[in-house]
C-alpha positions in Angstrom: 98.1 82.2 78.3 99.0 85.7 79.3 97.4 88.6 77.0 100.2 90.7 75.8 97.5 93.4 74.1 96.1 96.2 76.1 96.1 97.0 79.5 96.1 94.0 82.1 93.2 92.8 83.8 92.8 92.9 87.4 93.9 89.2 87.6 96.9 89.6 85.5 97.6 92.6 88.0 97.2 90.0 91.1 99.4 87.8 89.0 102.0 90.2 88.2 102.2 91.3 91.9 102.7 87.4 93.2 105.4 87.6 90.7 106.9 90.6 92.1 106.4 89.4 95.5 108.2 86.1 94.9 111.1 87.4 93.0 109.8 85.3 89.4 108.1 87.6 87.5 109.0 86.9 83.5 110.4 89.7 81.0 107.4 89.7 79.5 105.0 90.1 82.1 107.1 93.1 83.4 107.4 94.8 79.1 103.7 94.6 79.4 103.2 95.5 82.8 105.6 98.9 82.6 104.3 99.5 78.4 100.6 99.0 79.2 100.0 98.6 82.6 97.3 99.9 85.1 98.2 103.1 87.1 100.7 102.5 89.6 98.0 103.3 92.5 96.0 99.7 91.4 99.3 97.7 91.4 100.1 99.5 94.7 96.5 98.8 96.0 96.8 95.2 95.3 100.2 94.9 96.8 98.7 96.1 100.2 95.8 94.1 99.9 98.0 91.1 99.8 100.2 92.3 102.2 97.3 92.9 104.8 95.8 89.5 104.2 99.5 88.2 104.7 99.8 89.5 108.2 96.0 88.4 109.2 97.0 84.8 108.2 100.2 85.3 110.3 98.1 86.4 113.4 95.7 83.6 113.0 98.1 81.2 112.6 100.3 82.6 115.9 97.1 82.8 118.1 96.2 78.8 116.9 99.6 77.9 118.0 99.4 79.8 121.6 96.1 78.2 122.2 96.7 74.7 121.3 100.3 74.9 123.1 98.5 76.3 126.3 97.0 73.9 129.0 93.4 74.9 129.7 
């Protein structure tokens, strides 16, 4: 269940970004997140991570599908 006391962990940070990401992030999550939160800087941190191992899965996928559609 999510922790509503003190500061999140760094998983209920990953969590809470997903949720921002996807558009479904709950009330609560986002009180706790903006009353007792981590700095913005981890939450921004995070968000790039994610967003950087977004656009390596995108690559790897794209250069899979130009090799397996290319006759050798």
């Amino acid at each position: 269940m999510i922790k509503m006391q003190g500061k999140p962990n760094l998983w209920q940070v990953l969590l809470s970004v997903l949720g921002a990401f996807l558009g479904v992030q709950s009330s609560r999550v986002q009180e706790r997140d903006f009353l007792h939160g981590q700095p913005w800087w981890i939450y921004a941190l995070v968000a790039v991570m994610l967003v950087l191992i977004l656009i390596a899965i995108l690559i790897s996928v794209a250069k899979w599908m130009i090799q397996s559609t290319v006759p050798t």
